[in-house]
C-alpha positions in Angstrom: 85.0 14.9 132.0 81.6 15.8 132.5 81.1 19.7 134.1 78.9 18.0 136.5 81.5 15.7 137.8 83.9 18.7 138.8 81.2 20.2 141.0 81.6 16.8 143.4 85.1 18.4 144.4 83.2 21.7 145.6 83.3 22.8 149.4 79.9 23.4 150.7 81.2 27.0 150.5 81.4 26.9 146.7 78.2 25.0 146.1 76.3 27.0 148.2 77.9 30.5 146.5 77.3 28.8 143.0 73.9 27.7 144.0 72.7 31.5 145.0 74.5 33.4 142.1 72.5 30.6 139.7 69.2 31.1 140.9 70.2 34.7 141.4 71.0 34.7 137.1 67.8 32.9 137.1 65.3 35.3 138.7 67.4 38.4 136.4 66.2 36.4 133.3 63.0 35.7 134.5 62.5 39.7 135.6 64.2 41.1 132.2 62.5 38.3 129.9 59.4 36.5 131.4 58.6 40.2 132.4 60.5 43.2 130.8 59.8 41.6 127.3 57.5 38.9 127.2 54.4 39.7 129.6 52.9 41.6 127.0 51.8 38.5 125.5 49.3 37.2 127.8 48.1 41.1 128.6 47.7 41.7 124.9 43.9 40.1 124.9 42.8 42.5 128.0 44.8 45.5 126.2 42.4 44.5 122.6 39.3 44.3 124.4 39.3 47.8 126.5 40.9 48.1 129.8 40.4 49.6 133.0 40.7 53.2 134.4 40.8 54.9 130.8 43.1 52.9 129.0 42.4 53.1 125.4 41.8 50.2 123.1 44.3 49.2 120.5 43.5 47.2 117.6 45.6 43.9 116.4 47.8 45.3 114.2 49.0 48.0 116.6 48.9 45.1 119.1 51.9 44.1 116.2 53.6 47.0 116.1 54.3 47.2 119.9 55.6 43.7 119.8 57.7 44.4 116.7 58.8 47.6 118.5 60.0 45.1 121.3 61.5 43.0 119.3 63.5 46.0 117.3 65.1 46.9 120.8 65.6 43.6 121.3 67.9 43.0 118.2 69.7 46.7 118.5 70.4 45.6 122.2 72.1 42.4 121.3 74.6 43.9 118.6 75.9 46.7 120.7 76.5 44.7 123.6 80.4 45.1 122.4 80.0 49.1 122.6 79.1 49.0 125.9 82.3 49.4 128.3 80.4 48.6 131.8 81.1 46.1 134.4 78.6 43.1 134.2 77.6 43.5 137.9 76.5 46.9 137.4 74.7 46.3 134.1 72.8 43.8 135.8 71.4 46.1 138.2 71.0 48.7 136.2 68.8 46.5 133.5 66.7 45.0 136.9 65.5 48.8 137.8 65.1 50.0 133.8 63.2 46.7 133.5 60.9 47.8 137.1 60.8 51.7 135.5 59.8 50.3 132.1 57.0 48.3 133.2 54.9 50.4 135.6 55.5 53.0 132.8 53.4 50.6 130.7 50.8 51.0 132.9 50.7 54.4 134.1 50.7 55.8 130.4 48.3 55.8 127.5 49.9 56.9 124.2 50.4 54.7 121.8 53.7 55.9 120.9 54.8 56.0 124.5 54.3 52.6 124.2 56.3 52.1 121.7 59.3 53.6 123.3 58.7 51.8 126.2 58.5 48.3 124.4 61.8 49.3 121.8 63.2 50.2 125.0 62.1 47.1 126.8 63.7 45.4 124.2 67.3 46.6 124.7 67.4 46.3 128.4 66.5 42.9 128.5 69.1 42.2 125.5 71.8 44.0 127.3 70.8 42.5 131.0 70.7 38.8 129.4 74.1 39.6 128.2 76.2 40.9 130.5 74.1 38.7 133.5 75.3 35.5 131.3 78.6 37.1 131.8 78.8 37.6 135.7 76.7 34.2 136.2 79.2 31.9 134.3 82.2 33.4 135.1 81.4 33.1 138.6 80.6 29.4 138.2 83.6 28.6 136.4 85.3 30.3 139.6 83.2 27.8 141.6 84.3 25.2 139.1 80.5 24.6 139.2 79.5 24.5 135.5 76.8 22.4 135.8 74.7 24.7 137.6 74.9 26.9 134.4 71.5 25.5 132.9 69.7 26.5 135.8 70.3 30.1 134.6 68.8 29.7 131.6 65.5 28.5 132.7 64.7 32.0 133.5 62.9 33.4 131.0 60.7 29.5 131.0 60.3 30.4 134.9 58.7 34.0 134.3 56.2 32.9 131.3 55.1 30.2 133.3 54.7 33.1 136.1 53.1 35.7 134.1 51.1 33.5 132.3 49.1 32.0 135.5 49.0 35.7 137.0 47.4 36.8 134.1 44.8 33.9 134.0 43.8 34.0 138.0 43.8 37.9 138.0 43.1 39.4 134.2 40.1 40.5 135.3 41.4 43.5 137.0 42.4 44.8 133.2 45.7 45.7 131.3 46.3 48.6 133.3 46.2 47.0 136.4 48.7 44.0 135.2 51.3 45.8 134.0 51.7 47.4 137.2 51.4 44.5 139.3 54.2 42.9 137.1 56.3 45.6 137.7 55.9 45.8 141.7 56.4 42.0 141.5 60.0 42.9 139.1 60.9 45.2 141.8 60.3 42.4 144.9 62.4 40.0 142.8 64.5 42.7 141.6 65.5 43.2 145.4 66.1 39.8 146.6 69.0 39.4 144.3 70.5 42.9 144.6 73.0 41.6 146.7 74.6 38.7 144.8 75.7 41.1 142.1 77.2 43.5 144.7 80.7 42.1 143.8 81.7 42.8 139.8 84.0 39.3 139.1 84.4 40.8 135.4 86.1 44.1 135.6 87.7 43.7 132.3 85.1 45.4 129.5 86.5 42.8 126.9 84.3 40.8 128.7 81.1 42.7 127.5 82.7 42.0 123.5 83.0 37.9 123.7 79.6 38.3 125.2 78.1 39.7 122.0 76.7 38.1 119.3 74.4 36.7 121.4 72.6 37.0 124.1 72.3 34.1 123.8 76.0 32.2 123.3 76.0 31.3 127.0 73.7 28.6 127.3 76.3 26.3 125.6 78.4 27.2 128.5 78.3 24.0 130.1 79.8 22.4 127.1 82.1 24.7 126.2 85.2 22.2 127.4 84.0 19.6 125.6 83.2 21.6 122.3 86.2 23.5 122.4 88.3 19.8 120.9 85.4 20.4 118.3 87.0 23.5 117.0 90.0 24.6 117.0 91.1 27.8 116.3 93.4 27.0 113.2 90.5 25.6 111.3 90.4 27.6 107.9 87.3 29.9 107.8 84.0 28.2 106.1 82.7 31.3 104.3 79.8 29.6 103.0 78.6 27.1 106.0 78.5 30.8 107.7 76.5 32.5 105.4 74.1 29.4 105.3 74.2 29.7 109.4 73.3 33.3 109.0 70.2 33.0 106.8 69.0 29.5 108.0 69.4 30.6 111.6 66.8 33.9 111.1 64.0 31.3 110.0 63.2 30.2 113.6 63.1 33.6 114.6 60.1 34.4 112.2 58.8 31.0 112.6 58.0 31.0 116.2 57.2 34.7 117.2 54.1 34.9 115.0 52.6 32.3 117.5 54.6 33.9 120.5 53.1 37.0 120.4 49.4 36.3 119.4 49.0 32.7 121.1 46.5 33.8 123.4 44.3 36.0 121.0 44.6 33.1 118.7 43.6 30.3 121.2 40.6 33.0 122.9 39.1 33.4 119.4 39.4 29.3 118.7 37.5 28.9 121.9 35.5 31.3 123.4 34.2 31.1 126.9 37.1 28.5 127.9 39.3 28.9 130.9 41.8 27.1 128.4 43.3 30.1 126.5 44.9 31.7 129.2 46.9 28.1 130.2 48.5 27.8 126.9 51.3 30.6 127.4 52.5 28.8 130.5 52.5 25.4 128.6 55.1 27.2 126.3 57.1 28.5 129.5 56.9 25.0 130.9 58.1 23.1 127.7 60.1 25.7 127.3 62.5 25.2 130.8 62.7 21.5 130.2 64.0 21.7 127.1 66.5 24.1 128.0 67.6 21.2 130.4 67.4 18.5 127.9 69.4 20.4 125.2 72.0 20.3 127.5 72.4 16.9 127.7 72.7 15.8 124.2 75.9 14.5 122.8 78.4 17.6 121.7 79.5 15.2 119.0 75.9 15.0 117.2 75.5 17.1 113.8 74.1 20.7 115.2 72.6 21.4 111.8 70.9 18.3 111.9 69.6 18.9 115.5 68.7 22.6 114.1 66.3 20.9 111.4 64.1 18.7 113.9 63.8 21.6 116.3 62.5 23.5 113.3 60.5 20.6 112.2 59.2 20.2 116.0 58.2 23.7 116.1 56.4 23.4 112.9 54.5 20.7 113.8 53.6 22.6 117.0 52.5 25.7 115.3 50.5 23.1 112.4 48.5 22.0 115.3 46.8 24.5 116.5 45.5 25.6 113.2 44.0 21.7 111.9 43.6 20.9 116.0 42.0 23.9 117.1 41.0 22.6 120.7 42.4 22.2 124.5 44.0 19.2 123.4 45.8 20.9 120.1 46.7 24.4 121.4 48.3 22.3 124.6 50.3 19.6 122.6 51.3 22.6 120.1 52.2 25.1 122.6 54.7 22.5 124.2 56.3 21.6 120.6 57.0 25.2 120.0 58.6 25.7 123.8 60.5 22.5 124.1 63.0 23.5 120.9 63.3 27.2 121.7 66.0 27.5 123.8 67.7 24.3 122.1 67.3 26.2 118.7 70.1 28.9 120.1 72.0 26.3 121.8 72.7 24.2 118.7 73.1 27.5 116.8 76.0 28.9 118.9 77.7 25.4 118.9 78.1 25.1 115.3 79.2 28.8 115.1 81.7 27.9 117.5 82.1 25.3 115.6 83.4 26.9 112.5 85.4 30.2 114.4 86.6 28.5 118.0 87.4 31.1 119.7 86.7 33.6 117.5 83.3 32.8 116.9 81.6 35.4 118.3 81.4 38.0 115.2 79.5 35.0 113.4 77.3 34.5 116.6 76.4 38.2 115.8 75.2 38.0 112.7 73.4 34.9 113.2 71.9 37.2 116.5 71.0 39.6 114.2 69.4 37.4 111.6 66.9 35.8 114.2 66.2 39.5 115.3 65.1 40.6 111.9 62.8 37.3 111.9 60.8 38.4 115.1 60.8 41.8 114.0 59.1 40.9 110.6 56.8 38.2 112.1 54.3 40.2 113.8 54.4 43.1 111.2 53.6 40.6 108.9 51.2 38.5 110.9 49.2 40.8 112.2 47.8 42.7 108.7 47.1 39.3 107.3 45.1 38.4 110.6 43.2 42.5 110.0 42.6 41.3 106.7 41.2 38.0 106.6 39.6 38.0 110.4 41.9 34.7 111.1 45.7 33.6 111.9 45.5 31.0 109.8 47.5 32.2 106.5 50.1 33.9 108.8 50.5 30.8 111.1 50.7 28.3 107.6 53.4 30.6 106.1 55.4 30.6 109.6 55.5 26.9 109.6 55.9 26.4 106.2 58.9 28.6 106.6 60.2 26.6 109.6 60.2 23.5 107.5 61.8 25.2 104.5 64.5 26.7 106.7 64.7 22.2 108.2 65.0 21.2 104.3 68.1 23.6 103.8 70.1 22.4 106.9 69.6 18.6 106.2 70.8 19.8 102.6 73.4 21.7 103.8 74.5 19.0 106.6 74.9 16.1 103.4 77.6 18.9 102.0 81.1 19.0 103.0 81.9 22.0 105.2 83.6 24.7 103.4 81.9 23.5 99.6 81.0 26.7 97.5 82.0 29.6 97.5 80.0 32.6 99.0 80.7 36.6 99.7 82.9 37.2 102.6 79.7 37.6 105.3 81.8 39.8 107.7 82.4 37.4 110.3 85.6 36.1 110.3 
């Protein structure tokens, strides 16, 4: 039975409280990710070419080190989720003022290294908030018995790009400085209107916070989880190998994409100077980037994940290939879109076939595989950005991102034509 189906049995009580703690999971992604982690992407131009009030200029590869910063607190955030014993209502709210504090602290300081302890903590927070607000969000729906409603949460983090994105191009004129503290009085506003949904902890147990772990992101597949779960069941002998391959081919997207994620609009600014265009691409991403997180949804639990892993790769590829042989409106546009469309399916199709494999013990291997993308963003801009010093142009680093994207496609349609469980690997831990 369809998740959506059960919600035609709801009072208007229950839709209406599933409806507001939703959109209330929504705006918390939104705040922690469109804003805690991922506004420094379209303020990164304004921070390379001087700022306002003082703010020193930073070069491109320190532009990289901040993001990879980021994306280290990011990846330490999401594996010790399970050592955190703290109820997912409070976590939330804690996360939503760190996330307001951390912002305006961007903006108010001018050390480099400041920065970087504000991005790597950045990074954590919004791992930690995505977590445990997952957590509250879909336990409270399945309450509700109002699954359906749970891919509204996760277009979040689409919602505040796509926000972010059009401030900074209406308004980037007023400087870095200036942006990063409008961003964070706008966290706080938002911050505030959903205070009071997570005013009542519906998780007080704090083996909640350890399912949640190995990933951030394992809740987006929440809406399938019924159906998935006669996909896997718990007796299934462990595949040792098909996890190891998960592991390592899962951490390709996560280098793949971030190289364009992080300098998109340097890269599209220098391609064409003078347009209005650049500053439009970013919220192309966060557009694509919500509708595919409906989409994913929708696809057929039954369908190969590893197979439906390769073309998002391949998509993404394609998407990144384009705006180096395209390099106009029309090519940054149709590649920022093929990038966004696949993200959030990427993780989606990811946790399903590590579900796939452990059940209901999946969530060590969703860990590692967590992990494994981590290490991919952190590398991508540290390795992106010295090639881009050295040879004045993106080009090489974007080529060996997409190149790795369609490597990492060829070794899951390989590994999809093996039987599951063929070969034998080292024990990767995640039994």
């Amino acid at each position: 039975m369809n998740d959506l189906a059960s919600s035609t049995h709801e009072t208007p009580a229950e839709r209406h409280a599933a409806r507001r703690a939703a959109l209330a999971c929504m705006v918390t992604l939104a705040v922690v990710l469109g804003i805690g982690r991922f506004a420094f992407t379209p303020l990164l131009p304004l921070m390379l070419h001087g700022s306002t009030f003082g703010q020193p200029q930073i070069d491109i590869q320190h532009g990289g080190w901040l993001a990879s910063f980021n994306y280290a607190g990011y990846f330490v955030g999401a594996v010790t989720c399970a050592a955190l014993r703290v109820e997912p209502a409070r976590m939330v709210r804690a996360g939503l003022v760190a996330t307001v504090l951390l912002t305006l602290a961007m903006g108010v300081t001018s050390q480099f290294w400041v920065w970087a302890v504000v991005r790597f903590a950045a990074g954590a927070v919004s791992a930690w908030t995505f977590v445990f607000a997952s957590q509250w969000g879909l336990r409270r729906l399945a309450g509700l018995g109002a699954h359906g409603w749970s891919g509204v949460i996760y277009t979040g983090p689409g919602v505040g790009i796509v926000g972010t994105g059009l401030l900074v191009s209406a308004a980037g004129g007023y400087g870095a400085t200036v942006g990063w503290i409008g961003f964070g009085l706008i966290a706080a506003v938002f911050s505030i209107m959903v205070w009071s949904v997570f005013g009542t902890v519906t998780d007080p147990t704090p083996a909640g916070a350890a399912r949640a772990t190995g990933g951030s992101t394992t809740a987006v597949h929440a809406s399938q989880r019924s159906s998935t779960s006669q996909l896997s069941p718990t007796n299934r002998p462990p595949h040792r190998a098909d996890a190891f391959w998960l592991i390592l081919l899962y951490g390709v997207p996560g280098f793949g994409y971030i190289i364009t994620a992080t300098f998109l609009p340097v890269i599209a600014r220098h391609a064409l100077p003078g347009s209005s265009w650049p500053d439009l691409f970013w919220p192309m991403f966060g557009a694509a980037l919500i509708v595919g997180a409906l989409l994913a949804a929708r696809l057929p639990v039954h369908w190969d994940n590893r197979t439906l892993l390769a073309g998002c790769y391949a998509l993404q590829a394609a998407g990144i290939a384009l705006g180096i042989v395209w390099p106009t409106a029309g090519g940054f546009s149709l590649g920022s879109i093929l990038i966004g469309l696949p993200f959030t399916a990427i993780t989606l199709f990811a946790m399903r076939e590590a579900r796939l494999l452990r059940g209901d013990k999946a969530a060590g291997l969703m860990g590692y595989a967590t992990a494994a993308y981590g290490v991919g963003q952190i590398v991508g801009p540290l390795v992106a950005a010295p090639i881009a010093e050295h040879t004045g142009s993106f080009s090489p680093a974007l080529w060996l991102a997409a190149g790795a994207l369609l490597l990492g496609a060829a070794g899951l349609v390989i590994v999809a034509r093996m039987p599951r469980g063929r070969g034998r690997m080292p024990d990767c831990g995640c039994n």
